[in-house]
C-alpha positions in Angstrom: 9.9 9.6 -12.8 8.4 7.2 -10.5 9.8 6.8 -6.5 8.2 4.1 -4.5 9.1 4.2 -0.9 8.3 0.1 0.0 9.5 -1.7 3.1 12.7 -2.1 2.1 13.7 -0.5 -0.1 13.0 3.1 -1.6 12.8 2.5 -5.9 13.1 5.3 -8.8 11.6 4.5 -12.3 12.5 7.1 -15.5 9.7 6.0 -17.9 8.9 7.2 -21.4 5.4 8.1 -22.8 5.4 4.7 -24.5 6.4 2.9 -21.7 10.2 2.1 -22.2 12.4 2.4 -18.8 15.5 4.6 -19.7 16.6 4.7 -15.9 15.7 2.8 -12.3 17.3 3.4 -9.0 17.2 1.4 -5.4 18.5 2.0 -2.2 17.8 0.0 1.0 16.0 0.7 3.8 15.8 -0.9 7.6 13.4 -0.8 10.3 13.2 -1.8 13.8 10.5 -4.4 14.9 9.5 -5.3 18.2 6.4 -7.5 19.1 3.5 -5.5 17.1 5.7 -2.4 16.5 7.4 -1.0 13.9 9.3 1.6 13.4 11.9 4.0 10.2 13.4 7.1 10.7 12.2 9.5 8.3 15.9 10.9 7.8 16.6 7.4 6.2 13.4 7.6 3.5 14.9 11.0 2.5 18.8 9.4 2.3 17.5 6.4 0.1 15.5 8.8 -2.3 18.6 10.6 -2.8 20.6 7.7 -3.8 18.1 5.7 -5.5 17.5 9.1 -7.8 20.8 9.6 -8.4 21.3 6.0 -9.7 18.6 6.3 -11.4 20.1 9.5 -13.7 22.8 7.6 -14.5 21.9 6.9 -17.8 19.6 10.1 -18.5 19.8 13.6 -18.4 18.3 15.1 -15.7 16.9 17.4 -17.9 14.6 14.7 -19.3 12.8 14.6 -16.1 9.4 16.4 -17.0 7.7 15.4 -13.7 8.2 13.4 -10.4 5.6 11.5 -8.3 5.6 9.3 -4.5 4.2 6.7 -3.5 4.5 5.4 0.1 3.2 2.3 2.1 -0.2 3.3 3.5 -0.8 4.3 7.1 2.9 5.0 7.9 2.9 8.7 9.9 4.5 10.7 11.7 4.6 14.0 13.3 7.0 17.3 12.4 7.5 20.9 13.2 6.5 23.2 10.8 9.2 23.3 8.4 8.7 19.6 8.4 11.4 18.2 10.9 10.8 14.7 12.6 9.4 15.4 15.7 8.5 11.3 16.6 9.5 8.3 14.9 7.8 7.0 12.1 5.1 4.3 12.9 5.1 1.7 10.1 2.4 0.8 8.5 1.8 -2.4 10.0 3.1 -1.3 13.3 -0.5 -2.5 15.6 0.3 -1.0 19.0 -2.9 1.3 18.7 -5.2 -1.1 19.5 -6.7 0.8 22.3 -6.6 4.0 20.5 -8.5 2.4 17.3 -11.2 1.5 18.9 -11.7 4.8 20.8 -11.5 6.6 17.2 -13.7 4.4 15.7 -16.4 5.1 18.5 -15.8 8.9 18.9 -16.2 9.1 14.6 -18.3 6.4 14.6 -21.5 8.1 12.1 -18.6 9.2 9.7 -16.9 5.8 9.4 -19.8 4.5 8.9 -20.6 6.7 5.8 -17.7 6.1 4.9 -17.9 2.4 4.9 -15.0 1.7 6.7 -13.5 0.7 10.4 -10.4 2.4 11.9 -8.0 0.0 12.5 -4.9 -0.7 14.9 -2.7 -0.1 11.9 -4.7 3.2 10.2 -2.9 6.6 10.8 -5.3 8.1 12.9 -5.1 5.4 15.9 -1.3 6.1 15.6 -1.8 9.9 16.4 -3.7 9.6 18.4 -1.3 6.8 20.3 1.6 9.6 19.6 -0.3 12.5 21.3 -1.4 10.6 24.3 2.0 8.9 24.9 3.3 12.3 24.4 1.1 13.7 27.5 2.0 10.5 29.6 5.7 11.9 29.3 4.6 15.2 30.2 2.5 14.2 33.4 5.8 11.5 34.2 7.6 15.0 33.9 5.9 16.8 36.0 5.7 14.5 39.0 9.8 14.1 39.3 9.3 18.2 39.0 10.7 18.6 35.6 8.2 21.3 33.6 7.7 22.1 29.9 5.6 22.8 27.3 4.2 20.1 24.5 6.9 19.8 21.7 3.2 18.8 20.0 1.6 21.5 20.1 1.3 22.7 16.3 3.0 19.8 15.2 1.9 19.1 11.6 0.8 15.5 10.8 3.1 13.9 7.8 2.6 10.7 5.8 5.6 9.0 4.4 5.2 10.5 1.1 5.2 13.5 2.1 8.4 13.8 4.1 9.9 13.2 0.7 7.8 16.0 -1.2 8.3 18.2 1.0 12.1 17.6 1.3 11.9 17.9 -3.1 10.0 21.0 -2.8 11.6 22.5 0.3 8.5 23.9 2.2 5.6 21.9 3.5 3.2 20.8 0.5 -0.5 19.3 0.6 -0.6 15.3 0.9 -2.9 13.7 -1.1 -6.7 12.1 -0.4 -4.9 8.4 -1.1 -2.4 8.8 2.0 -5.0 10.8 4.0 -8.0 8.1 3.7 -6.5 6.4 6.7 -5.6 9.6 8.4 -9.7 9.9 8.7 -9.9 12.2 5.5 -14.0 12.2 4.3 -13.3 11.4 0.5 -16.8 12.0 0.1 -17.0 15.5 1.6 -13.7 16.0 1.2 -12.8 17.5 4.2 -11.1 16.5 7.3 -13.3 15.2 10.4 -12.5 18.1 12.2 -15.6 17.5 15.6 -13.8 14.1 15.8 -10.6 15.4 15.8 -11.9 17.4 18.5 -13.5 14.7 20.7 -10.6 12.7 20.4 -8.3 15.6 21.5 -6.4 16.1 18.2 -7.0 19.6 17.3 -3.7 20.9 18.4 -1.9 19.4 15.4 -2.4 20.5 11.9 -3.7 18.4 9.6 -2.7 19.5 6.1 -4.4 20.6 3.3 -5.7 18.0 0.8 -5.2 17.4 -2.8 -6.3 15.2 -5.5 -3.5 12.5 -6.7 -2.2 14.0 -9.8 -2.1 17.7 -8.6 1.0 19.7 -8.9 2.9 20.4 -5.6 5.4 22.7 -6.8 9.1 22.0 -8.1 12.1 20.7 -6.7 14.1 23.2 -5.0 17.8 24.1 -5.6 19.0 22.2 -2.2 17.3 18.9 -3.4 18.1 19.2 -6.8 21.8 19.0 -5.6 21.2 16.3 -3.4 19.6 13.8 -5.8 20.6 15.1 -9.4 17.0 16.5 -10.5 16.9 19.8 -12.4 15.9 22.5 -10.2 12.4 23.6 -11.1 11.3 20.1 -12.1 7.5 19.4 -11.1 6.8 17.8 -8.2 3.3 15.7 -8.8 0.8 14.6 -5.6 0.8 10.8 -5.7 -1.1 7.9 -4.2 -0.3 5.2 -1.7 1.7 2.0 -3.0 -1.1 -0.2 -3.6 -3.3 2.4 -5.9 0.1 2.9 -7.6 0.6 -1.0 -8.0 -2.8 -0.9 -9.5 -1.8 2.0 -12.1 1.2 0.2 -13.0 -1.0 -2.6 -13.7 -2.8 -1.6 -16.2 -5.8 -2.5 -14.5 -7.7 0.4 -14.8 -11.0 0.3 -16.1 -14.2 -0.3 -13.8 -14.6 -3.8 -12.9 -10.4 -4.9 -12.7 -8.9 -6.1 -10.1 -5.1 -5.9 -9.2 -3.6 -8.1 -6.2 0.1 -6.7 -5.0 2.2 -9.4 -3.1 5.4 -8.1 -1.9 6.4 -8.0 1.6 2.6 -8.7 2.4 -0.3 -8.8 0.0 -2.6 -5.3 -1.4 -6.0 -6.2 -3.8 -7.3 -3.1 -5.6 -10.4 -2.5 -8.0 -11.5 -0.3 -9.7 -15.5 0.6 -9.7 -17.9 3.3 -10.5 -19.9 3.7 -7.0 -17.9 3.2 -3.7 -18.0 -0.6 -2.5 -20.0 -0.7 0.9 -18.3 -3.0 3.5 -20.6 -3.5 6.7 -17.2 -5.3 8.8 -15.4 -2.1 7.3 -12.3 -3.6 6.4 -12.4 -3.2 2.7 -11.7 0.5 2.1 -12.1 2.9 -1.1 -9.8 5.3 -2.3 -10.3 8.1 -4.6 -8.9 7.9 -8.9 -7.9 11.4 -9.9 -10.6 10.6 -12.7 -13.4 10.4 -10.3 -14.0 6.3 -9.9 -13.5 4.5 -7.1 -10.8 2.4 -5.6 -11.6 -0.3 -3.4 -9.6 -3.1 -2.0 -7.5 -3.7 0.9 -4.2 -5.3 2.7 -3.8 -8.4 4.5 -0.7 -9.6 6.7 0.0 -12.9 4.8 2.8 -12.1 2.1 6.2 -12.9 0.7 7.8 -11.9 4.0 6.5 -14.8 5.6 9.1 -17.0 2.7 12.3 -14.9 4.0 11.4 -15.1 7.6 11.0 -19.2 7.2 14.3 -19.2 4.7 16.6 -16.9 4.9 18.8 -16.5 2.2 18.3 -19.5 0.5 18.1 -19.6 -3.3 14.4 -19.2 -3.7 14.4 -20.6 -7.4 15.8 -24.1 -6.5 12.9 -24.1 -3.5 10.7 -23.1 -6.5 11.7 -26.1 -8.1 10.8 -28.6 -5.1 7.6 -26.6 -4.4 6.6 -27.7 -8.1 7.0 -31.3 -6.6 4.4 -30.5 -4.0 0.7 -29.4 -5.6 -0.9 -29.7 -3.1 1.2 -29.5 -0.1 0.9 -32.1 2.6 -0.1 -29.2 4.8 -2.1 -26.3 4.6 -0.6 -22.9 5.7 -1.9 -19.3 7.1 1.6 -17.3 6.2 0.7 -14.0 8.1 4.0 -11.8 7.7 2.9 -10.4 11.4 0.4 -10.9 14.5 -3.3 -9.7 13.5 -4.8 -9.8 10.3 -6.5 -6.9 8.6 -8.2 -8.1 5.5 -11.0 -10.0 4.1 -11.3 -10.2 8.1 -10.1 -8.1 10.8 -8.9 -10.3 13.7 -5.9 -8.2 16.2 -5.1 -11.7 17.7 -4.1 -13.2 14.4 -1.4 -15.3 14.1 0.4 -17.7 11.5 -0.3 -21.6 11.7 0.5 -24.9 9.8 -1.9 -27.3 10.3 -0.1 -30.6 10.0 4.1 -31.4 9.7 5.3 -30.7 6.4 7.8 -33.5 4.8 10.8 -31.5 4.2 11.6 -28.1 3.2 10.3 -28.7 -0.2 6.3 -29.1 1.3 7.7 -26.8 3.7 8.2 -23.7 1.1 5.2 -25.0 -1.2 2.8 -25.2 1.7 3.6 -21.2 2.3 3.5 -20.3 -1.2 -0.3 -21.8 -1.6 -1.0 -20.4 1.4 -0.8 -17.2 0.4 -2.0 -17.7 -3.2 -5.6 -19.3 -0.9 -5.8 -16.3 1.3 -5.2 -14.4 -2.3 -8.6 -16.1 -3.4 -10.2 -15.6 0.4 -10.0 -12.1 -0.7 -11.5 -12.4 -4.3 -14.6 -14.3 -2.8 -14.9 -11.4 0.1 -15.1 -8.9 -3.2 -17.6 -11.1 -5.1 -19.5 -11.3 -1.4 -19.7 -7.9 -1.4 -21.3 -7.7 -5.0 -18.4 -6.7 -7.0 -17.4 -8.5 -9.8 -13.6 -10.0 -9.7 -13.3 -12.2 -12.6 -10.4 -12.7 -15.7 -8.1 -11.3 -16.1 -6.8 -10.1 -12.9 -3.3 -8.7 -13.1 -0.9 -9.5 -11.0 2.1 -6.9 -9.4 4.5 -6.7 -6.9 8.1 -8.1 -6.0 7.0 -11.8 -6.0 5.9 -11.9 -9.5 9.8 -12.3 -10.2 8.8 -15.6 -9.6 7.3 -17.3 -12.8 6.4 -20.6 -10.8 4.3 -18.4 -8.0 2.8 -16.2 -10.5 1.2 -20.0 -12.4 0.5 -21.4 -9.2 -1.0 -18.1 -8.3 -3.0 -18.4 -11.6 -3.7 -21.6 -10.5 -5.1 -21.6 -7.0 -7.6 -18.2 -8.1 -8.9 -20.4 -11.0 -8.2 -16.7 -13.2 -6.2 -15.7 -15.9 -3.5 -13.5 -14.8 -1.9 -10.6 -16.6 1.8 -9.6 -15.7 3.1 -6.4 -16.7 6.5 -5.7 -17.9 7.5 -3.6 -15.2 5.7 -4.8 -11.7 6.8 -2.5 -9.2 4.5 0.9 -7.9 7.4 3.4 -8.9 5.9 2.6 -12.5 2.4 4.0 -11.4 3.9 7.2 -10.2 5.9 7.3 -13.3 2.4 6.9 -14.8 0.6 9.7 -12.7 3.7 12.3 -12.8 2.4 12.4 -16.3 -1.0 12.8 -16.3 -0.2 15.4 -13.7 2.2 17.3 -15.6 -0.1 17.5 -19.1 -3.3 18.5 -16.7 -0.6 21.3 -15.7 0.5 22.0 -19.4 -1.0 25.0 -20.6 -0.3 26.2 -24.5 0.2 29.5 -25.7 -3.3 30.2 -26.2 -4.5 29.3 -22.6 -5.8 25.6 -23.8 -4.4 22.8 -21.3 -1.8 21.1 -23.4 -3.9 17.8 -22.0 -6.7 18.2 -23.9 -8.8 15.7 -23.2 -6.9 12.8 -22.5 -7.6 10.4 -19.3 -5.8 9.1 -17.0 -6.8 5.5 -18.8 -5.5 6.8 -22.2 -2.3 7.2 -20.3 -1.8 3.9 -18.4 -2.4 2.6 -21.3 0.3 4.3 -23.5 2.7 3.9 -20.6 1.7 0.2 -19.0 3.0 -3.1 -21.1 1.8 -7.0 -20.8 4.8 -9.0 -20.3 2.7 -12.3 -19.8 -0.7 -13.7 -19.8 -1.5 -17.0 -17.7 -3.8 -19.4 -18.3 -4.8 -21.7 -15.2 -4.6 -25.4 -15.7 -7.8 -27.0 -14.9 -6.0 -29.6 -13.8 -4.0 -28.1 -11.3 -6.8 -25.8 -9.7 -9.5 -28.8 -8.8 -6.3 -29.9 -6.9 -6.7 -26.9 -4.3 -10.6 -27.3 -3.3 -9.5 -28.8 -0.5 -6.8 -26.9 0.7 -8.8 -23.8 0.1 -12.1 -25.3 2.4 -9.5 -26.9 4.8 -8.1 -23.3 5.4 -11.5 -21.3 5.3 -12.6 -23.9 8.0 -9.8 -23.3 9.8 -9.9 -19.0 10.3 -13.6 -19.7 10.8 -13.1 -22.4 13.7 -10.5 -19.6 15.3 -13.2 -17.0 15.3 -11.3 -15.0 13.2 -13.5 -15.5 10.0 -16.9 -14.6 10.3 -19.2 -17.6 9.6 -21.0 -15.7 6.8 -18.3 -14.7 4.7 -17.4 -18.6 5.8 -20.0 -20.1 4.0 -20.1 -17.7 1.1 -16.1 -18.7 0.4 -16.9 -22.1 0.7 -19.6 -22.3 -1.7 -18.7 -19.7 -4.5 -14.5 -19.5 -3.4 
């Protein structure tokens, strides 16, 4: 079983080895925004598992269960005591009001970011700690002057990802995350170790920072309290995961070195896969660890299929689909940033969404936002290439919005690439995919020989991950979005948001 705690919603996937669903689950989930922040209770994530679980053992015996893995959107923290009880709120992982606190962690760790080839953003866990911990003393010193005393409720408090409130809530003790989560907590991926003389500069050794696994490694197994809350078998193994987009990327199928997944949902995720970690000077391209030992890079930008239910709500998206079709190109060219700032193939805080032009009706409207984010889809391929990474055919495509056949062509399309869909798009699938490879790593015969053997995790996707389509772009169609794509790259450049380099590279090999 798969759980996949998005935006929205929190998912549950029972797969077999062979890839055939025999159970999914969903509950919803809500947030509160404001301006640049935003904010879930944790006690909400753990409510929604329940019920998404249980609806998901509707048609199965929870007996069948062999293992369980989560994912969770990436940079969402918070802080707990030590049995794992919400101290703060959780910070989202688009919530940007660290801005100041970013940049002071990116100077105070500034030699290990920069082996690590990456740049601590307003969004990444650590500047939300540290935004916690010094808000925290602000209320202390505010308590002080009107006379009121007290010691931190901080002190100790143990640093949780959103994945891990669920584990630990399966488990019923406080478990190890995993390096995926942890790489934007500061975790050193290649020392594997926490950046514990920055921690210090940056006054953050008073919390404990967990211990670190590898995706894949066994946790422990659900206890008898969650077992009666969400229907699992007691004693069912409990499997470290990886954050949403790495699990997109599994559910993919796009596994091998030198493939490419993109992940458009709420907003959109590109992952690769590669042999060496892919350097970034600008550091906004980060890589994650594969239990087998590659390397993950890729990274999220703001634009996304938020931006289409923010401009419509509740319409009936397949009859806009229809009058988009009408519109290739659009009359106008869009930037459909889900949020302020934008964090990648650029980082720009001051980001914001922009038409350029006055679409017709809602039909250019909609189609307008849809190309949008299929160009800044294709922004981010060319960033890869500029980098030196391959990103060619077939790159598969995942996520929510590929319940959309007309996006997913158009898509296909704009990127000038043949797309693979799978049969089941959503992350939960990945976890469903690494809770077993975790569990036959754990397996252990008679004789002392891992039941495993040597099977990778490759050999599994690949028993576990099915092609529902295969797209083909129409040459015809994609020399219709040069333009658009130049008008756009000209347009984030002329903002200062797009460095000219990466400008000129887009417009020339885009």
């Amino acid at each position: 079983m798969g759980i996949d705690l998005g935006t929205q919603s929190v998912r549950a996937l029972a797969v077999t080895d062979d890839g055939h669903v025999l159970g999914r689950g969903s509950a919803p989930l809500t947030g509160r925004r404001d301006g640049n922040r935003h904010e879930q209770l944790p006690a909400d994530w753990w409510e929604s598992t329940r019920a998404a679980v249980r609806r998901t053992l509707r048609t199965l015996s929870a007996a069948r269960v062999r293992g369980v893995a989560v994912c969770a959107t990436s940079g969402t923290v918070l802080l707990t005591d030590s049995r794992g009880n919400p101290l703060t709120p959780a910070l989202m992982y688009d919530d940007g009001r660290a801005a100041g606190e970013a940049r002071d962690a990116q100077e105070a760790g500034a030699e290990v970011w920069r082996t690590l080839g990456h740049r601590i953003q307003p969004t990444w866990a650590l500047a939300k700690l540290l935004w916690l911990t010094r808000t925290e003393r602000e209320d202390r010193r505010d308590g002080a002057a009107s006379g009121l005393k007290g010691a931190s409720r901080l002190k100790g408090a143990r640093v949780c990802h959103q994945s891990d409130f669920i584990t630990t809530r399966l488990v019923g003790r406080p478990v190890p995350t995993d390096s995926s989560h942890a790489l934007k907590t500061g975790y050193d991926l290649h020392t594997r170790t926490w950046p514990t003389a920055v921690h210090d500069r940056l006054g953050l050794s008073r919390l404990d920072f967990p211990e670190v696994v590898a995706p894949g490694t066994g946790l422990g197994t659900v206890c008898e309290e969650a077992a009666a809350g969400t229907g699992l078998a007691e004693g069912t193994p409990v499997v470290a995961g990886m954050t949403d987009g790495c699990a997109a990327q599994l559910g993919s199928g796009a596994w091998g070195v030198g493939q490419w997944n993109t992940v458009l949902g709420t907003t959109l995720v590109l992952k690769g896969v590669t042999a060496a970690p892919l350097h970034d000077p600008a550091g906004v391209l980060y890589n994650h660890r594969s239990p087998d030992g590659h390397w993950l890079p890729g990274g999220a930008s703001s634009v996304g299929a938020g931006a289409l239910s923010r401009a419509f709500p509740g319409a009936d998206l397949a009859q806009l689909d229809r009058l988009a079709a009408e519109h290739e190109p659009a009359s106008v060219v869009a930037y459909p940033l889900v949020s302020r700032g934008e964090r990648f193939p650029f980082l720009a805080a001051d980001a914001e969404p922009f038409v350029l032009g006055r679409p017709v009706d809602d039909g250019d409207r909609y189609a307008a936002l849809l190309q949008g984010v299929a160009l800044v889809e294709r922004l981010c391929l060319a960033y890869i290439r500029f980098l030196g990474a391959p990103a060619q055919s077939p790159i598969a495509f995942t996520g929510g919005a590929t319940s959309s056949p007309y996006w997913n062509q158009l898509r296909a399309d704009v990127l000038g690439l043949t797309a693979t869909v799978p049969e089941h798009t959503d992350s939960a699938l990945g976890m469903a995919v690494l809770a077993a490879h975790g569990v036959r790593a754990g397996e252990v015969r008679a004789d002392g020989v891992p039941a495993g053997g040597e099977a990778s995790l490759l050999s599994t996707v690949r028993g576990m991950v099915r092609v529902r389509t295969i797209l083909d772009p129409r040459p015809r169609i994609s020399a219709r979005f040069a333009g658009p794509f130049v008008t756009l790259v000209d347009a984030l450049e002329r903002r200062g948001w797009l460095p000219s380099e990466t400008a000129a590279y887009a417009r020339e090999h885009g």
